[in-house]
C-alpha positions in Angstrom: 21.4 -10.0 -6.5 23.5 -7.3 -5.0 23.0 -5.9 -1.6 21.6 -2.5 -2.7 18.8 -1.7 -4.7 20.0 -1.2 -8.5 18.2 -0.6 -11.8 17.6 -4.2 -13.7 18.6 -4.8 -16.7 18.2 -3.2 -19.7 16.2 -4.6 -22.5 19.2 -5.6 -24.7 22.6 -6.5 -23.7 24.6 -3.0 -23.7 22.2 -0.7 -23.2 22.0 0.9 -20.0 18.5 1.4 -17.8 18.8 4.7 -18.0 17.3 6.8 -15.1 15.4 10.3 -15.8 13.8 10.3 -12.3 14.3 13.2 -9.8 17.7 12.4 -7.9 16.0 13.0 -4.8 13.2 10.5 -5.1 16.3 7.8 -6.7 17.6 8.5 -3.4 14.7 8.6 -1.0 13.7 4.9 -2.6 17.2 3.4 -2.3 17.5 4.7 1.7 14.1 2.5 1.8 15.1 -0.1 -0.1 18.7 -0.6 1.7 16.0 -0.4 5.6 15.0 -3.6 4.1 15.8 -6.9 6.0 19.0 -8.6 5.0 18.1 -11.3 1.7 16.6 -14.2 3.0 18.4 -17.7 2.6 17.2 -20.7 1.5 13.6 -19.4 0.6 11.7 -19.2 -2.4 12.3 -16.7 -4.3 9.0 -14.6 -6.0 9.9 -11.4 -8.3 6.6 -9.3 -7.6 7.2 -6.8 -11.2 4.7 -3.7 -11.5 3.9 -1.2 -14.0 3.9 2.1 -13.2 3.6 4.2 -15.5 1.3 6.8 -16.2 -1.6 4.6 -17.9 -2.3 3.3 -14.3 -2.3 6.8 -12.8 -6.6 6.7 -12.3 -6.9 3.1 -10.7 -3.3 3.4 -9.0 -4.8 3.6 -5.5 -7.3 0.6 -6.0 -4.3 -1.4 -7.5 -2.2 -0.5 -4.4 -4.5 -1.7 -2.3 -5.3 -5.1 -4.0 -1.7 -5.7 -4.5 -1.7 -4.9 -1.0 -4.0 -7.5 -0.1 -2.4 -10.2 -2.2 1.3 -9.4 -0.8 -0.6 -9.9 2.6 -1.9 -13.9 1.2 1.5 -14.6 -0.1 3.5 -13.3 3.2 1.4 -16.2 4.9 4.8 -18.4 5.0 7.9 -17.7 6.5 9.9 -19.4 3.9 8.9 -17.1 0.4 11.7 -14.2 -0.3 10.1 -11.3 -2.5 11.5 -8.8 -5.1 9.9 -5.6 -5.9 10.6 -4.5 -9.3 8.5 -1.7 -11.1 9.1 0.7 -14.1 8.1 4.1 -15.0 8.8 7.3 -16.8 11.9 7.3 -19.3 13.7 4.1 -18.9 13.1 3.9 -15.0 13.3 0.2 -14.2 14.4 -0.6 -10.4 14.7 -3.7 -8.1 14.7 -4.1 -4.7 16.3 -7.3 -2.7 15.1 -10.0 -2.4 13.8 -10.0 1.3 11.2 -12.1 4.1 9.9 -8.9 5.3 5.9 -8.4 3.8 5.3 -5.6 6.1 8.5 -3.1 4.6 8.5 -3.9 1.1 4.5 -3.4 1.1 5.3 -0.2 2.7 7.8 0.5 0.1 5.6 -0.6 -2.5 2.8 1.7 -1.7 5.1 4.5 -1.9 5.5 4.2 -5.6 3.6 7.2 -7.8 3.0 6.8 -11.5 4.7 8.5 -14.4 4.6 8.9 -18.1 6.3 6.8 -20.6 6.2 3.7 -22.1 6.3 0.0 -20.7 9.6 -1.7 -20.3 8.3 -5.6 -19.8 11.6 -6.5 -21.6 13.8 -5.1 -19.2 12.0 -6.8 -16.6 11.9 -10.8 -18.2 15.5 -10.3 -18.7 15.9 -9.2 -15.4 14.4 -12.3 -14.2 16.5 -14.0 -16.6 19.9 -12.5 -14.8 18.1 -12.6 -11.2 17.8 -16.7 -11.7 21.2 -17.7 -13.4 22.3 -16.2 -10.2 19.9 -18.0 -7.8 16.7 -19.5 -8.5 14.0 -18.0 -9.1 10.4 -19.6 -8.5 8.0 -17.6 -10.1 7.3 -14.3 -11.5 4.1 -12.1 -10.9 3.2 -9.1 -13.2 0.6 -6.6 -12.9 0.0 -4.1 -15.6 -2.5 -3.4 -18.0 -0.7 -2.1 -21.3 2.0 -3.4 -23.9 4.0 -1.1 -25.7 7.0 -3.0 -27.2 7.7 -6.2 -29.8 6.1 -9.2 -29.0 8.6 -11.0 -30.6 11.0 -10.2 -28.4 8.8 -10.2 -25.2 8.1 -13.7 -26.2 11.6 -14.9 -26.9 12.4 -13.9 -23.2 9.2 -15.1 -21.7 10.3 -19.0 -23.8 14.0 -18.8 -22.1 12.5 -18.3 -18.5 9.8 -21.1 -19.4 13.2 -22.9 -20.2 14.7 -22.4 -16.7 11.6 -23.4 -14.9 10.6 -19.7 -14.2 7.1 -19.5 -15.0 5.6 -15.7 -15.6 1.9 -15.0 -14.2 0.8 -11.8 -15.6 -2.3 -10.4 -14.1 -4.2 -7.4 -16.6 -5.6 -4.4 -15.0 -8.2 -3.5 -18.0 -9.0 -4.8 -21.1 -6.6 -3.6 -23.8 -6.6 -6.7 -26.6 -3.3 -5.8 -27.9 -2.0 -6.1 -23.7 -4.2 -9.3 -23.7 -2.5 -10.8 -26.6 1.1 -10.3 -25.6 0.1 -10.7 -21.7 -1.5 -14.7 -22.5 1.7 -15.3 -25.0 4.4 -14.3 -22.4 2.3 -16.5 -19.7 2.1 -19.1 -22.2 5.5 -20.0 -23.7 6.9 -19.1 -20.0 4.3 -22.3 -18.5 2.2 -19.5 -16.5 -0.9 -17.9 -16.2 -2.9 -15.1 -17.4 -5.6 -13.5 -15.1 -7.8 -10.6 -15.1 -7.1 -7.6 -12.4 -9.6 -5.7 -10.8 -11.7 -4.9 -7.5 -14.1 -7.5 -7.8 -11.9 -10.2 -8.3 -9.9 -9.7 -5.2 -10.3 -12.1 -3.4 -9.9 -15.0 -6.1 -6.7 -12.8 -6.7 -5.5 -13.0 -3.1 -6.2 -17.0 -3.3 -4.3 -17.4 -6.6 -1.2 -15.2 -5.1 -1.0 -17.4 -2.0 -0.9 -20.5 -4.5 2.2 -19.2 -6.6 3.5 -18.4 -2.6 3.5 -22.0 -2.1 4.5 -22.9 -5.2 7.6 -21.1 -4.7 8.2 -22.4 -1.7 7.6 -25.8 -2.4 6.8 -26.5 -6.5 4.2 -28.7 -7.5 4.4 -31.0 -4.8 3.8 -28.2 -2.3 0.7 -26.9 -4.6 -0.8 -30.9 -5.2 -0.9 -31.6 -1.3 -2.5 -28.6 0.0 -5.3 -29.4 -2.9 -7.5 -26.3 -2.8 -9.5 -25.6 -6.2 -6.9 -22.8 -7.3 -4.1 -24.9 -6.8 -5.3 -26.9 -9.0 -6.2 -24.8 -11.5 -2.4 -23.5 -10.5 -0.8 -26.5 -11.5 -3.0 -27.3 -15.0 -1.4 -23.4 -15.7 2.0 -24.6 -14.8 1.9 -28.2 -16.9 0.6 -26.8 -19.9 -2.9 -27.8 -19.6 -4.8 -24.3 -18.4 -6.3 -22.7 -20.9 
């Protein structure tokens, strides 16, 4: 990744994330973005990916604040790098660097606000695609709770990042079937996980966070010696035996 903030990578080769945002706010999240620690080295590195669009505009806060809480379980070692990387109104898709510091990219996080338009999950596998031919990357997290594009070529993206050992665990705010569908295929062919987002599973979130922490710090191994029940159920996901 570069050293600044840019937008990730469009959904097909030669076409350009396009930004329709307010120059200002651009501006006002890439001054934040660049306060950020310098990347950490020799870490794990996590791509954290969140939808924001306008779907999410009436549980925004709550999801904040569990997405809060789960940052807080996977900050718990010193040794996992981070990437914030969101999308929203038309063709808004930005990244942040990949950094060690919990407390400024949750800070950064919470500053996002919702906006209308339509998901852009392609643009983000691909930029996980990109972000790992570069450097390795461990693991990537989703939250979102709506799917708006081909499935065909959401799952073609999600099978070349299963290839490369970069396994997608996409956790649903709400109940959509159609999001459902295309959220357990993506998890499936990329050798993730699919789990359900909401207040009262917090706490089974924050533990299942801190397992993909320390599996991107230290793989399988890492996740087999600690031995708690949802590292286990972690590892089934990430061998192809979880349902």
């Amino acid at each position: 990744m570069k050293d600044k903030t840019t937008p990730a990578t469009a959904a097909a080769a030669g076409t350009p994330a396009a930004l329709r945002s307010d120059p200002r706010e651009v501006a006002d999240f890439l001054r934040a973005a660049k306060s950020l620690a310098r990347d950490a080295t020799g870490k794990g590195r996590l791509i954290l990916a969140l939808d924001a669009t306008m779907s999410r505009q009436p549980t925004w806060d709550m999801a904040c604040e569990l997405q809060a809480q789960m940052f807080d379980a996977a900050a718990g070692t010193d040794r996992l790098a981070v990437q914030l990387v969101y999308f929203r109104g038309h063709g808004e898709c930005r990244a942040s660097r990949f950094v060690g510091d919990a407390g400024a990219l949750k800070e950064l996080m919470l500053k996002i606000d919702c906006r209308g338009g339509n998901t852009q999950i392609g643009k983000v596998l691909s930029h996980a695609l990109k972000a790992t031919a570069a450097q390795k990357v461990a693991a990537l997290v989703y939250i979102g709770d709506a799917l708006e594009e081909a499935i065909d070529d959401l799952a073609d993206r999600a099978g070349q990042l299963g290839l490369r050992g970069v396994p997608v665990f996409v956790f649903q705010e709400g109940s959509d079937p159609v999001a459902e569908r295309g959220f357990r295929e993506i998890a499936k062919l990329s050798r993730g996980a699919w789990f359900r987002f909401d207040r009262s599973a917090a706490p089974t979130l924050a533990r299942l966070l801190a397992s993909i922490a320390v599996y991107a710090t230290g793989g399988l191994k890492a996740l087999a010696a600690r031995g708690r029940p949802e590292d286990l159920l972690m590892i089934e996901h990430i061998e192809g035996r979880g349902k």
